[in-house]
C-alpha beads as a LAMMPS data file, in Angstrom:
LAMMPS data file: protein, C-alpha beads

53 atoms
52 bonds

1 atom types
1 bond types

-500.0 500.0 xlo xhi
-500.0 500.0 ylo yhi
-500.0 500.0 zlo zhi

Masses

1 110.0

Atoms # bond

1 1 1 0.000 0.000 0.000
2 1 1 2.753 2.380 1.076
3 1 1 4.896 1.596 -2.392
4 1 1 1.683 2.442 -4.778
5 1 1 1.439 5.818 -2.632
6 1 1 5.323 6.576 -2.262
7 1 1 4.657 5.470 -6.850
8 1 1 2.069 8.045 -7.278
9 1 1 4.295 10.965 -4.981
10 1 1 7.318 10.424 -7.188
11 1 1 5.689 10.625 -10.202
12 1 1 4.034 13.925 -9.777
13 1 1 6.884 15.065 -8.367
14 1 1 8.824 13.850 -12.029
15 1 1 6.084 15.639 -13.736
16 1 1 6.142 18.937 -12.209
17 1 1 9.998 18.649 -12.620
18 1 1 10.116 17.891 -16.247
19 1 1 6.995 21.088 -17.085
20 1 1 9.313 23.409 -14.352
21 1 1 12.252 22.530 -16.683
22 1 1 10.551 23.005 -19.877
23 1 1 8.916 26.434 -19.028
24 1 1 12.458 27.407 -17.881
25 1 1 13.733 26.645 -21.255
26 1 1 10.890 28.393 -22.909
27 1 1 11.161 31.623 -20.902
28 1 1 14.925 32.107 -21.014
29 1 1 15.665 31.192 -24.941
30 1 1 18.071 33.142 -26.396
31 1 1 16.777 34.263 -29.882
32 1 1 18.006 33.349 -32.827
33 1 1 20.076 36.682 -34.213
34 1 1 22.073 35.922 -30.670
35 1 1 22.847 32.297 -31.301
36 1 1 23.963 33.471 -34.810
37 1 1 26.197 36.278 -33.699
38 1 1 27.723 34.195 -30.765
39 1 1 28.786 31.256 -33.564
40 1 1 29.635 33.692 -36.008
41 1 1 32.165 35.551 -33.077
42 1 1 33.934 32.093 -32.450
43 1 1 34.377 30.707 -35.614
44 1 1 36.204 34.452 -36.710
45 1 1 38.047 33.873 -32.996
46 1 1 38.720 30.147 -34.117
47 1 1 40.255 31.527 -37.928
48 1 1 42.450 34.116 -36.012
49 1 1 44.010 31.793 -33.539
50 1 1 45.054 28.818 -37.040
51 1 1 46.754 32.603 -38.292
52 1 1 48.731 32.736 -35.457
53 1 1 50.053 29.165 -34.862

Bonds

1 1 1 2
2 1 2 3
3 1 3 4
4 1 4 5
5 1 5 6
6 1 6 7
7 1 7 8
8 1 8 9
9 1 9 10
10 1 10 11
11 1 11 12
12 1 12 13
13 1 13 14
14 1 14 15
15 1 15 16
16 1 16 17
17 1 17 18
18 1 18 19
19 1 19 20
20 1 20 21
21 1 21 22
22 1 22 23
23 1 23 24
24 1 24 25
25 1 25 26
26 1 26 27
27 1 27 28
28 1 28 29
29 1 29 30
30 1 30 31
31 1 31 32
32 1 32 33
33 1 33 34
34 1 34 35
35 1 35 36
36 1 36 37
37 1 37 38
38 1 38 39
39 1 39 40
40 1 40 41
41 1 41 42
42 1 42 43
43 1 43 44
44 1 44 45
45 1 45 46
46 1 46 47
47 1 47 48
48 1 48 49
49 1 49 50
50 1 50 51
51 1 51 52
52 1 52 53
């Protein structure tokens, strides 16, 4: 009796986890011009550091 209740606990606990992590993820995207600018800034960083060696 005590496992099917401790069962049920956990599992609401999982799911409350799982929608707290995806509304985190939703809320704090970065947008896309960012994630394009931040690759674009270490690939030019990459190309300058091969120059140097």
């Amino acid at each position: 009796m005590a496992a099917k209740i401790w069962k049920k606990v956990l599992l609401f606990v999982l799911i409350i986890a799982c929608l707290f992590n995806v509304i985190n993820k939703l809320v704090h995207k970065a947008s896309m011009k960012e994630e394009v600018s931040a690759s674009a800034q270490y690939v030019m960083e990459q190309q300058e550091a091969n120059k140097q060696k």
